[in-house]
Steps between C-alpha positions, in 0.01 A plus 500: 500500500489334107584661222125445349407737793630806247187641290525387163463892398762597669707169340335621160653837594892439562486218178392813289765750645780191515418508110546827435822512673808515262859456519656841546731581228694899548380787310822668346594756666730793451801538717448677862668841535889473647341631860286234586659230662443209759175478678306800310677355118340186550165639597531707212589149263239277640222810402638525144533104458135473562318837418540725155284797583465758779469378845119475637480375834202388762598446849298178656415499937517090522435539859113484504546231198179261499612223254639407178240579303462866628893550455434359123220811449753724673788426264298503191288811568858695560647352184133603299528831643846575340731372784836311364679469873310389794707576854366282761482671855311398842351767783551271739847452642588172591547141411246251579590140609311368256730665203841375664349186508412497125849631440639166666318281374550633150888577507561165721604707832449418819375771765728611612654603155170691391460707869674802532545673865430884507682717759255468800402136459610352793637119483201348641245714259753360215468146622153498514441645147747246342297242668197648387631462116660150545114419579354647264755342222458180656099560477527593118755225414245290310403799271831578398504377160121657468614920402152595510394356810800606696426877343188530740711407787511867516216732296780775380724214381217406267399859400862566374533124352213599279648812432855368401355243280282730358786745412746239332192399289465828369920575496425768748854550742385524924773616724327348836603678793466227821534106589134455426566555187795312503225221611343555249745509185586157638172399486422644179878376346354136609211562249737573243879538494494743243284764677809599761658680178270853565546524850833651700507589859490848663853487698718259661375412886693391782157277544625099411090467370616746252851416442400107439160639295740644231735286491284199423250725272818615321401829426688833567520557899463894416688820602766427804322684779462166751161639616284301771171627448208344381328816301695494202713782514734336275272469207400838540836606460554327236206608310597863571866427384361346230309803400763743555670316264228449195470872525843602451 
C-alpha cells in the first residue's frame, strides 16, 4: 500500500486540522484547595490549565467507530453542541490484535512488550496471540511512517484519530479511556506533535500497550487505579471526579 492510495479529501482534511492546531500555552489558574492532592490534584490542574468555564462534557462509544472522517463529525458536533471535555469509552471489552500491533509499531516495542496475559489465558492461548501481533507488525512494517494508513489497520483506531485531532484543533481536553485510543493519540500525535497537549489518560493499567502508549505520548497516565479493562472505566472516573470537583 502507497501513500497516494489516501483520498486527497481526507489529506485535505488532516492539513486543515494540523493548521489549526496550536501550541498549548496554560491558562492561569488559581491555586487548588489544601485537600486535593496526588492523583485527583492533578486531574483537577490539567482541567484548569486548559478550560476557564464550567465543565460540559459528551461521552463518545469508539467501539462501532467507522473512520476518521466520522470521528471528525463526532468531535465537532459535541464541541458545537456546547461540549468542552470529550471522555472516550468503548462497549466492547477487549483489545484487538490489530491495536497492540499499532501500539508496537508506533512506540518501537516488540510483541511481546505490547501483549498483556489476563488471568485465564493459558500459555499456549498467550503464545499464539503474541504470534498473531508479531505478524501483523511485521505485515504493517512498510506503513509505519504512513499515520493515516496505519489508522485503518483497525476502524475504531481511525474513528478516535479523527476525533483526537479534531479536539486539539479546537483546544478541546479528551480523557480517552482504553489502548485504542492510546492507538490512536499516537496516530494522531504523528500528525502533529502538538495535538498530545489536550489529551490525558483515564488511569494507570497494569496493560504494557498502555503503560508504553503513555509513556511515549507523554501525557498524564491518569488516576492510580491499574485497571485492565478495555471499557474505559478510568475515564469515566475521572470525568465524574472531575465533576465532583468543578461543582464544589
Amino acid at each position: 500500500m502507497s501513500s497516494d492510495q489516501i483520498p486527497e479529501s481526507k489529506k485535505s482534511l488532516v492539513d486543515s486540522l494540523i493548521g489549526r492546531v496550536e501550541p498549548f500555552v496554560p491558562l492561569a489558574t488559581e491555586p487548588l484547595p489544601p485537600v486535593l492532592t496526588g492523583a485527583l490534584a492533578e486531574l483537577g490542574i490539567w482541567w484548569r490549565e486548559r478550560v476557564s468555564s464550567d465543565l460540559s462534557m459528551a461521552t463518545i462509544d469508539t467501539a462501532h467507530g467507522i473512520d476518521f472522517e466520522s470521528g471528525c463529525n463526532y468531535a465537532n458536533t459535541a464541541i458545537d453542541s456546547g461540549a468542552n471535555l470529550l471522555i472516550l469509552i468503548s462497549t466492547l471489552n477487549n483489545c484487538s490484535p490489530e491495536v497492540r500491533a499499532i501500539i508496537g509499531l508506533l512506540t518501537r516495542r516488540d510483541a511481546f512488550s505490547v501483549f498483556f496475559q489476563d488471568q485465564g489465558t493459558s500459555d499456549q492461548i498467550a503464545m499464539q496471540s503474541m504470534a498473531g501481533i508479531r505478524n501483523l507488525m511485521h505485515k504493517h512494517m512498510e506503513i509505519r511512517g504512513e499515520p493515516l494508513q496505519l489508522a485503518e489497520v483497525d476502524p475504531a483506531v481511525d474513528f478516535a484519530s479523527g476525533i483526537l485531532l479534531s479536539a486539539s484543533a479546537r483546544k478541546t481536553p479528551v480523557i480517552t479511556g482504553t489502548s485504542a485510543h492510546l492507538a490512536a493519540a499516537l496516530i494522531a500525535q504523528r500528525l502533529s506533535m502538538k495535538a498530545s497537549n489536550w489529551w490525558r489518560h483515564g488511569s494507570t493499567s497494569l496493560d504494557p500497550a498502555v503503560t508504553n502508549s503513555v509513556d511515549r505520548l507523554g501525557i498524564p497516565p491518569g488516576l492510580a487505579l491499574n485497571l485492565t479493562d478495555h471499557t474505559g472505566i478510568g475515564a469515566q472516573i475521572s470525568a465524574q471526579l472531575l465533576q465532583n470537583f468543578i461543582g464544589d
